[in-house]
C-alpha positions in Angstrom: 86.7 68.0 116.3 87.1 70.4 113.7 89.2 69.6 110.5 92.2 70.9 109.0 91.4 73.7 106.3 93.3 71.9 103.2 95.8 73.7 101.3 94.1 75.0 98.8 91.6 76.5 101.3 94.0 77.8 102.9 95.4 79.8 99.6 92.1 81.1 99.0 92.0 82.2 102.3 95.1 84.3 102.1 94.2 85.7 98.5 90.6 86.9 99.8 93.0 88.9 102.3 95.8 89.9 99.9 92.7 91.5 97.4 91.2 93.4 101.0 94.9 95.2 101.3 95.7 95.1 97.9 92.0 97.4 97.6 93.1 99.2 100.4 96.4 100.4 98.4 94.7 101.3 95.3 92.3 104.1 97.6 95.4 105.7 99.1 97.0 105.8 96.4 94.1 107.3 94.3 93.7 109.9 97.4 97.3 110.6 97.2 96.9 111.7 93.2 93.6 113.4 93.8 95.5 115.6 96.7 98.1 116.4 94.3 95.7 118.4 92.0 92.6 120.6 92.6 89.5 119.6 92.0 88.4 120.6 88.5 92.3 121.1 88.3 91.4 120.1 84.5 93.7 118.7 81.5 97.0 120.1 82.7 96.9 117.4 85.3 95.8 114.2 83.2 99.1 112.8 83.8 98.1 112.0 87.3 95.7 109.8 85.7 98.1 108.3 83.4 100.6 107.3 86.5 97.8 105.8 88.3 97.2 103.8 85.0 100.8 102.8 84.7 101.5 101.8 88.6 98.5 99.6 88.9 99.5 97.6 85.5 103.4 97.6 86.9 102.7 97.2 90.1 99.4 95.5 90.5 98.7 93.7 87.5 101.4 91.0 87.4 101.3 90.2 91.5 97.2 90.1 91.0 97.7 87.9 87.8 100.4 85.6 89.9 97.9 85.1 92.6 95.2 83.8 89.8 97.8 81.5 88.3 98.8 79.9 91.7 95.0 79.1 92.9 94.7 82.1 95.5 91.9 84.2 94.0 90.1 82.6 90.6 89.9 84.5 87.0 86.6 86.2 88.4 88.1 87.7 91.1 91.2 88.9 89.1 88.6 90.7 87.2 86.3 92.0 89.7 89.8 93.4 91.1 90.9 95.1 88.1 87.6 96.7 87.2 87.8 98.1 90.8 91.1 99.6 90.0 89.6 101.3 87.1 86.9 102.7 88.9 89.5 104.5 91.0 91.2 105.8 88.4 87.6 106.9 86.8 87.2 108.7 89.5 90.8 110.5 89.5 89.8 111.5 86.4 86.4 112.3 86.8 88.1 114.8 89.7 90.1 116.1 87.8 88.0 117.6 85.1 84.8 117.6 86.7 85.7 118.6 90.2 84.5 117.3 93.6 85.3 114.9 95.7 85.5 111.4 95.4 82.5 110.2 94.3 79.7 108.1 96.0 80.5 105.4 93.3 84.1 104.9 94.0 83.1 104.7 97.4 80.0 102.2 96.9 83.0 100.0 95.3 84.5 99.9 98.5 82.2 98.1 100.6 
């Protein structure tokens, strides 16, 4: 007979899934500022980046930090989740002044 996952596997279980959506969120919302602009739109529309910035550290940052502090995902995870977020706002930028599209790099961060 198979046992009874115990609570705390349990709460790691559900933070491995709230970091999948969580992901999820950040790549629509970096395709949502990246179809706001042009590619190459250049410095006139750097304050998409700086919104991105400011909703993943008001939005993101304290529920990703709550789930460290209650035992869901551990300090390495919070990190690998945060550098991911920067990654997608690299590449906003990155589209923004360079042009093209989202980049093989945000997408390799992805998977």
């Amino acid at each position: 007979m198979l046992s009874k996952p115990s609570p705390k596997e349990v709460a790691r279980q559900h933070g491995a899934e709230e970091m999948e959506l969580l992901k999820q969120r950040v790549v629509y919302w970096r395709d949502d500022y990246m179809s706001a602009a042009p590619p190459g739109g250049g410095e006139d529309y750097l304050f998409l980046v700086q919104e991105f910035i400011q909703e993943v550290e008001d939005y993101l940052y304290p529920y990703i930090s709550r789930l460290q502090v209650t035992d869901h995902i551990d300090q390495e995870e919070l990190n690998g989740f945060m550098a991911f977020c920067y990654e997608q706002i690299q590449a906003l930028r990155d589209h923004l002044l360079q042009g093209g599209s989202p980049g093989a790099q945000a997408t390799e961060s992805e998977g």
